[in-house]
N, C-alpha and C positions, 0 to 999 in steps of 0.2 A: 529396507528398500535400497538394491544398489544403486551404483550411478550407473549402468547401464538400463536400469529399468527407468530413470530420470531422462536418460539420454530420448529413447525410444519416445516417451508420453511429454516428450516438449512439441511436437507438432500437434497434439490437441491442446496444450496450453493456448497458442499460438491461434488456436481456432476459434477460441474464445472469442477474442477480438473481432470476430464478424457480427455484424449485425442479424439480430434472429438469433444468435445463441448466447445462452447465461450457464454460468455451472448448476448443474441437478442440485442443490441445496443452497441456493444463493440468501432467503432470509436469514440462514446461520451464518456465512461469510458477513453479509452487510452489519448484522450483530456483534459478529467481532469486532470488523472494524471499529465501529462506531466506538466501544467499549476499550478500545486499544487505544483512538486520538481521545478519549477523556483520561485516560491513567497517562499518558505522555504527557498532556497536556497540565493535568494536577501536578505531575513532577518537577515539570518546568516550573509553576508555581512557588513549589516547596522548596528548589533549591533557591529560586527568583528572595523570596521573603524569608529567608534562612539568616541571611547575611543581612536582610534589616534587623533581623532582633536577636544580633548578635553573636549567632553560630558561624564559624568559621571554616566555611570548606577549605579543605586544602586545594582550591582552586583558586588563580587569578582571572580576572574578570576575561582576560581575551582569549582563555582555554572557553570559560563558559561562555563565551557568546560564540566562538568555534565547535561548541559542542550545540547549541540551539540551531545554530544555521545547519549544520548536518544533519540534527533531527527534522526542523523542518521539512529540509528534503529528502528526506527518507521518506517521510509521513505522507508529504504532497504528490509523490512518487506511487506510493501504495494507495492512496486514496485513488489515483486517477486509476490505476489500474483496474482495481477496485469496483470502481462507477463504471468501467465497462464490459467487465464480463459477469459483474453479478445482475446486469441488464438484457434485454432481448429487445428494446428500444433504442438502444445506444449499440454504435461499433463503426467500424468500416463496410461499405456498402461490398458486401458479397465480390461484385466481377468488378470491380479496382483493383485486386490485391491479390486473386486469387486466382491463376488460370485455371480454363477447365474445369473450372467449379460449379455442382450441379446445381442446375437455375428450377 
């Protein structure tokens, strides 16, 4: 896929976000998700009780607490996203946002 073919299909990304519409295979998306914040979240974990018993990353604590705050927001970023285009109950109301948009 080049990035012109990215370029072009960013305005039905973007469509997403209306209410009434979810992407054509949204229970495999919401699966991912779901599946992605539990392997993040076990990570954090592991590196979290690494260092209680003993293992020493080659990290100082203020690298890994600057690397948890970035994942966070990365996570909480893609989830929101997430919850609203793999919805058709969720989004922004049609003619807020969208001129000219068939009613």
């Amino acid at each position: 896929m080049g990035i012109f073919t990215t370029i072009k299909s960013a305005p039905k990304f973007f469509e997403l976000f209306q209410e009434g519409k979810e992407l054509a295979n949204a229970t495999t998306w919401k699966s991912r998700t779901v599946a992605t914040n539990c392997v993040v979240a076990f990570l954090a974990t592991l590196v979290g009780l690494s260092k209680t018993f003993g293992y020493d990353i080659a990290l100082d604590d203020q690298t890994i607490q600057g690397l948890a705050v970035g994942a966070v927001a990365v996570v909480g970023a893609v989830n929101a996203v997430m919850h609203i285009i793999t919805s058709k109950r969720v989004g922004v109301p049609t003619d807020t946002w969208v001129p000219n948009a068939q009613r």
